[in-house]
C-alpha positions in Angstrom: 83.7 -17.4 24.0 85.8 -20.2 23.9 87.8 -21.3 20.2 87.0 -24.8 20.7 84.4 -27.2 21.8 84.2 -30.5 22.7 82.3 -32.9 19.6 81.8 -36.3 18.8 83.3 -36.9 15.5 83.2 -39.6 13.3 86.1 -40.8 12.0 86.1 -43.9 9.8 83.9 -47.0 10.0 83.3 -47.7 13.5 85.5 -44.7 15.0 83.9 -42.3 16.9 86.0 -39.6 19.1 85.3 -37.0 21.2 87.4 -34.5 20.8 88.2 -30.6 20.5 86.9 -28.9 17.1 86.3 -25.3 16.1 83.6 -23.5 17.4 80.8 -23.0 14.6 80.5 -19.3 12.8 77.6 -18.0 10.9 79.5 -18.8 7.0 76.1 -18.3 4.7 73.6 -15.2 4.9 70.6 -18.1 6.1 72.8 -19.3 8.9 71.7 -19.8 12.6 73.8 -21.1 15.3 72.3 -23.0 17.9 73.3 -24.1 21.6 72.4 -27.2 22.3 70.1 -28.3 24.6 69.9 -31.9 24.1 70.4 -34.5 21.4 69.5 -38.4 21.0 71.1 -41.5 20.2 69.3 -42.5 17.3 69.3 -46.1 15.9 71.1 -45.2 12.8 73.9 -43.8 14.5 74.7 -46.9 15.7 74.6 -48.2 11.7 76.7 -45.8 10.7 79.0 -46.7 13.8 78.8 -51.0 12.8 81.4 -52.6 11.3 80.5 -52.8 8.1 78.5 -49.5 8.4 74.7 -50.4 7.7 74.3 -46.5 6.7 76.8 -44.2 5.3 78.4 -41.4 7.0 80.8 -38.4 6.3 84.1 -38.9 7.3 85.2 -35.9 9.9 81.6 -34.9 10.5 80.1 -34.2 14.0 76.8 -36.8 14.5 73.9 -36.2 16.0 70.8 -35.2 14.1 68.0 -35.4 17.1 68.7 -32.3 18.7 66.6 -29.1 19.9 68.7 -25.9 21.4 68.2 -22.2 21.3 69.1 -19.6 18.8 71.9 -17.6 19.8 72.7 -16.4 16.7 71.2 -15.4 13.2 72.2 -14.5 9.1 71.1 -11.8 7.8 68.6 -14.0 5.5 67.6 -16.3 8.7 64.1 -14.6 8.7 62.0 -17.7 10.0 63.7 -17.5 13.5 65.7 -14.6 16.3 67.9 -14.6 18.6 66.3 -16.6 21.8 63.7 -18.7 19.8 63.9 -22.3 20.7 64.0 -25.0 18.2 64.4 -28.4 16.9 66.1 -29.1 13.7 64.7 -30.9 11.0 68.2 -32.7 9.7 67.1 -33.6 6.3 68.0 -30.5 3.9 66.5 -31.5 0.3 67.5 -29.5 -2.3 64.0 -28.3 -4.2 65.5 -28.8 -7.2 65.5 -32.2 -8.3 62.7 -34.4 -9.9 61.4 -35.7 -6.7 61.2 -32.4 -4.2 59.3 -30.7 -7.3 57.3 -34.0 -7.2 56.5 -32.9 -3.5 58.6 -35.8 -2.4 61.9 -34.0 -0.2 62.1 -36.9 1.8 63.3 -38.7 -1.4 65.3 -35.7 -2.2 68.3 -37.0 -4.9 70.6 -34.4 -3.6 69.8 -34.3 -0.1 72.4 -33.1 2.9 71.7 -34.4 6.2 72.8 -33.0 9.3 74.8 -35.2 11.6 75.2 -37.6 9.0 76.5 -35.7 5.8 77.2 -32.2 7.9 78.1 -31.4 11.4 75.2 -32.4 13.9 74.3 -32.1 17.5 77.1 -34.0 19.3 78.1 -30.5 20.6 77.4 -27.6 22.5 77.0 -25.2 19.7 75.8 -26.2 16.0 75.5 -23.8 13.1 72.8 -25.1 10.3 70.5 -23.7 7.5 67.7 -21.3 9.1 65.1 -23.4 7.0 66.1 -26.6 8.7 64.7 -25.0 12.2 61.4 -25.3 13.4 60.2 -22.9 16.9 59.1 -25.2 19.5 57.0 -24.4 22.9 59.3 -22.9 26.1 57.3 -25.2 28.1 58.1 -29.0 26.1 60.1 -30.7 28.5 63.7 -31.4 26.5 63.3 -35.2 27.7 60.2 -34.8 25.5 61.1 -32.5 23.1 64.7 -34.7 22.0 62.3 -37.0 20.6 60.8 -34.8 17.7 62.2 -35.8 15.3 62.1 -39.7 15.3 58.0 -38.9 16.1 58.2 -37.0 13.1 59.6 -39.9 11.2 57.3 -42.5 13.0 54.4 -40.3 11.8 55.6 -40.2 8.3 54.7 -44.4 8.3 51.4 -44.1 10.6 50.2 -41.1 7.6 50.6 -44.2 5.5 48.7 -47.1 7.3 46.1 -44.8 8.5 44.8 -47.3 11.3 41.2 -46.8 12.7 40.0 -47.8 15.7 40.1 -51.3 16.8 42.5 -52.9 13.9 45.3 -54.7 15.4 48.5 -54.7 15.1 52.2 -56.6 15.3 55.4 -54.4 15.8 58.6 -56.2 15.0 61.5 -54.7 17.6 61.0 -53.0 20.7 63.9 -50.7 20.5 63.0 -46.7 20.3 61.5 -46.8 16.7 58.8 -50.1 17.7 58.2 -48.3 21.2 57.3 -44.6 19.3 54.7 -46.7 17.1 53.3 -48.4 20.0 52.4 -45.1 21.6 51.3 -43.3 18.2 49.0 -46.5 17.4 47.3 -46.6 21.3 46.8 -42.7 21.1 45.3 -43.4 17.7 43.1 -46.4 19.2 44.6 -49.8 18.4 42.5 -52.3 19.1 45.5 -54.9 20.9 49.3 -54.0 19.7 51.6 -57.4 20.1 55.3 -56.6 20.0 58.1 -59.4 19.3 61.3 -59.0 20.7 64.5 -60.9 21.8 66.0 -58.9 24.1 65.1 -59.3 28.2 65.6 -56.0 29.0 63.1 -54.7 25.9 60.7 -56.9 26.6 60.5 -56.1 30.0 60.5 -52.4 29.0 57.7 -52.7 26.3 55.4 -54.2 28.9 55.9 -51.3 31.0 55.3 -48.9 28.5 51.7 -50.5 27.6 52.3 -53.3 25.1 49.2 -55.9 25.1 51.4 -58.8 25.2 55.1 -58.9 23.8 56.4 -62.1 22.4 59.9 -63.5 22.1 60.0 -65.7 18.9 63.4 -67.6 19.6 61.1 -68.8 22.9 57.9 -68.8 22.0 55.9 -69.8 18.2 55.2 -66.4 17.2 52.6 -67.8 14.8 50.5 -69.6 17.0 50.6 -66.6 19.7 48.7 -64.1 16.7 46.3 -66.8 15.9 45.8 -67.7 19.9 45.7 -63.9 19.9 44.4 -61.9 16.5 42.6 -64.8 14.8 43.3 -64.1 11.3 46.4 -62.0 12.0 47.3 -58.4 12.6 46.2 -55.6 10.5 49.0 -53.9 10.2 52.6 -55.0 10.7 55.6 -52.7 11.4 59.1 -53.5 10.8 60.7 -51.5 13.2 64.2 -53.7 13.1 65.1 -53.4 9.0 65.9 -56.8 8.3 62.6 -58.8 9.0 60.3 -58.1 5.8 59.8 -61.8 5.6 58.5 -62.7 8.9 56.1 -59.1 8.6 55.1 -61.1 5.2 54.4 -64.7 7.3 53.1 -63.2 10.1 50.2 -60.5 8.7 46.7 -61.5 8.0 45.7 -61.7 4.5 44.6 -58.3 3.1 46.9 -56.3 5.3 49.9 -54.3 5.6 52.8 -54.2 6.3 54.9 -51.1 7.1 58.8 -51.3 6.5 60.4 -48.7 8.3 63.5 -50.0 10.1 67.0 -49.7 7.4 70.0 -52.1 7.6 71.7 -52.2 3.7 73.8 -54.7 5.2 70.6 -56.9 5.6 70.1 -59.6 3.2 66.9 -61.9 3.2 65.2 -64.4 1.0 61.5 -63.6 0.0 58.9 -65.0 -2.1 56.7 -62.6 -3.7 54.2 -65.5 -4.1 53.8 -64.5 -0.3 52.7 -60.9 -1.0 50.6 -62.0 -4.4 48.6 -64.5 -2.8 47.8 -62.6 0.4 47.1 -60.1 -1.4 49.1 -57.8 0.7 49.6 -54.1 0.9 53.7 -53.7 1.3 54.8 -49.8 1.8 57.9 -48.3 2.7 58.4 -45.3 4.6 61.8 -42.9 4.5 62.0 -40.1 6.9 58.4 -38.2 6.5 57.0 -35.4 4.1 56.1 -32.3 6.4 55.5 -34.5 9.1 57.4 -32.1 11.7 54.5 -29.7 12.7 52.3 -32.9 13.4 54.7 -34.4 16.1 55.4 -31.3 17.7 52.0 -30.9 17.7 51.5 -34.4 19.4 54.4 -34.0 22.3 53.0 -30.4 23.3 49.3 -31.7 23.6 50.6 -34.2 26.1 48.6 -36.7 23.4 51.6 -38.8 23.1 54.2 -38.8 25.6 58.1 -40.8 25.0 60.1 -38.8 27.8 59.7 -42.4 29.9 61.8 -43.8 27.2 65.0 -42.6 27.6 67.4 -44.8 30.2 70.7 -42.8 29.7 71.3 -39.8 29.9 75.2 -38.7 29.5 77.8 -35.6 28.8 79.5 -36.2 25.3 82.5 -37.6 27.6 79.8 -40.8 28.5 78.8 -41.3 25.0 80.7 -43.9 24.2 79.5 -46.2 26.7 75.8 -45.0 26.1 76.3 -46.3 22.9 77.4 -49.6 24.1 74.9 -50.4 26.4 72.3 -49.8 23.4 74.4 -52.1 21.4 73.8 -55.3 24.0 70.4 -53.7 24.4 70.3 -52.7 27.7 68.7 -49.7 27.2 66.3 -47.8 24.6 67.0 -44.2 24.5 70.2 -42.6 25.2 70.7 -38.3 25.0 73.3 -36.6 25.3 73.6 -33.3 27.5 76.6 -31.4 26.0 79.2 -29.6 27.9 
């Protein structure tokens, strides 16, 4: 086996390079080390790559933290997996210790590490992490489905929350990845209509494809007076999927509803009046990552129940990541993955 590997590496705000690293070894007795199948561009990769960074990073760590691979390796303590298994990693490592994960709350762990953000990801063709952060998946999940396990799992984490029932509408804010993954978990869970706003062509094109009842861009259209042409009284639910438009999901959702914030952007700044969420009388809950949401969206991909594979528009070697993750910038695209070498 080679000594080196090719990785993409952050290094500094707004610096990523692909270069030549050390080959991962098995350091701690609950070690695995995974080759890498496949691994997604994920929304906040691109935050952590903005200038100013709208989500911190590690300095020197390989990114990439949607990936799935196979176990080629394993600690003496790794005895949740073998050699051969295949598996997607869960990239958020609480601790168990603190105040919140003895709450039951890891997601809000105060010591968490996360992989691909804090420690080296999936940007790679080999990645060694914790055997509890792996999770076996099916032989027969399709990787262009499977690479998606772990935003679903995340998505899931916010529909647990709103628990929609049949027929209740609903208003998704952004069309990227995040807005598209709600759209299909709220049609397999029976949305009544699902309205998605969105500026970009491209998107909106894309969302109509992909089964939106009618997607709306505001800076041409009054998105106000499309929902009450459309929904009457306004959506049931609305979802931030962008992380900087809590006060249009506030304007826009019918009194009595809720509104889901899930998209993150620190950098975003935005007057509100909590008058707005008092007098509508509003249910306003924020979602971060998911509690033990993982066995639910693998659960969803391998039944075939929900399907995101026709998401992905690049697909690239770690050499073409670069511009993958310029053309999601303009927004000409809504997936990117990454096949390493």
């Amino acid at each position: 086996m080679k000594s080196t590997m090719l990785a993409a590496v952050f290094e500094g705000e707004g610096q990523l390079r692909i270069k030549e690293v050390p080959v991962p070894e098995i350091k701690e007795p609950d070690d695995v080390l995974i080759e890498v199948e496949i691994c997604g561009v994920c929304g906040t990769d691109l935050q952590m790559l903005a200038v100013p960074p709208g989500h911190p990073a590690e300095k020197g760590v390989i990114l990439g933290h949607e990936y799935i691979g196979r176990v080629i390796e394993v600690g003496p303590e790794g005895t949740n997996v073998k050699v051969g298994d295949r598996v997607v990693v869960a990239p958020d490592i609480p601790c168990g210790l603190c105040l919140p994960c003895r709450m039951g709350m890891p997601n809000l762990c105060d010591n968490a590490r996360s992989i691909g953000v804090f420690e080296d990801g999936g940007f790679a063709r080999l990645s060694r992490v914790p055997a509890k952060a792996v999770i076996r998946i099916s032989e027969s999940l399709p990787r262009e489905e499977a690479v998606f396990i772990e935003l679903l799992a995340c998505v899931v984490g916010g529909s647990q929350k709103i628990r929609l029932q049949p027929g209740e509408k609903v208003l998704i804010l952004g069309a990227g990845p995040v807005g598209l993954c709600f759209l299909k978990v709220f049609k397999a869970a029976g949305a009544g209509k699902v309205i998605m706003a969105e500026v970009s062509p491209y998107r909106i094109e894309f969302a109509r494809r992909e089964g939106a009842d009618l997607v709306v861009n505001p800076e041409e259209e009054n998105l106000a007076e499309v929902i009450a042409r459309e929904m009457g009284m306004g959506p049931d639910v609305v979802v931030d999927a962008v992380g900087s438009l809590f006060p249009l999901a506030v304007e826009t959702v019918r009194k009595g509803g809720t509104v889901l914030l899930f998209g993150m952007n620190r950098q975003a700044v935005k007057p509100l009046r909590q008058y707005d969420i008092t007098v509508k009388d509003l249910t306003v809950l924020g979602s971060n990552v998911g509690r033990f949401t993982f066995p639910s969206a693998i659960a969803m991909l391998e039944s075939g129940r929900v399907s995101l594979a026709s998401l992905i528009t690049h697909t690239v070697s770690l050499r073409g990541l670069g511009d993958a993750i310029e053309a999601l910038r303009r927004r000409e695209g809504i997936k990117a993955v990454v096949i390493p070498e």
